[in-house]
C-alpha positions, 0 to 999 in steps of 0.5 A: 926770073925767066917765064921757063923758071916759073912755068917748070915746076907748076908743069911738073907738078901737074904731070906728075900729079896727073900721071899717079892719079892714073896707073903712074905709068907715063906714055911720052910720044912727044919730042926730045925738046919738050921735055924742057918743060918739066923738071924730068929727073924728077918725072922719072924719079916720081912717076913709077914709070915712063914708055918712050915708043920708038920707031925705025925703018929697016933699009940696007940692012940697018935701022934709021929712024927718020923723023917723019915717020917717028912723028907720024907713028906718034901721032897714029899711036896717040890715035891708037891710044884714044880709039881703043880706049887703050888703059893696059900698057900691054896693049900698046903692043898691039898697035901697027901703022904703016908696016910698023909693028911691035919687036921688044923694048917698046921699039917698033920696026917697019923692015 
């Protein structure tokens, strides 16, 4: 058995379990490649519902998302979150860092 095979679902269970003893709305600001830790089909399918922020710079006319700037406005929003106690996902709009600011769809642009 690998270390993956018995780690993955007491994780999952454990975020799950945390989450819905929450609100069930799950805020994910972190990279792609840790989501191999968790069972996610099964986060999404029992969690009631899961944010993913995104974050892109307008240049010559098209939007990129570099991952410096992604990584970075991770970390601001996580600091956003802690600093202003924020428990309504509405608040989450709020929040800008660096010229980025809040467009729609849980996307924030800095043009």
């Amino acid at each position: 058995m690998k270390v993956s095979e018995f780690w993955r679902p007491l994780l999952t269970d454990a975020l799950i379990e945390s989450v819905n003893a929450d609100d069930g709305i799950l805020i994910y600001l972190d990279t792609e490649e840790f989501r191999q830790l968790f069972d996610w089909k099964r986060v999404v399918k029992e969690v009631r519902g899961i944010i993913e922020p995104s974050f892109h710079v307008l240049k010559n006319g098209k939007y990129t998302t570099p991952s410096v700037w992604a990584k970075t406005c991770r970390g601001a929003m996580t600091r956003f979150i802690i600093e202003n106690r924020a428990s309504e996902v509405a608040k989450l709009r709020e929040f800008s860092y660096e010229g980025f600011k809040y467009q729609k769809d849980w996307t924030f642009v800095r043009e």
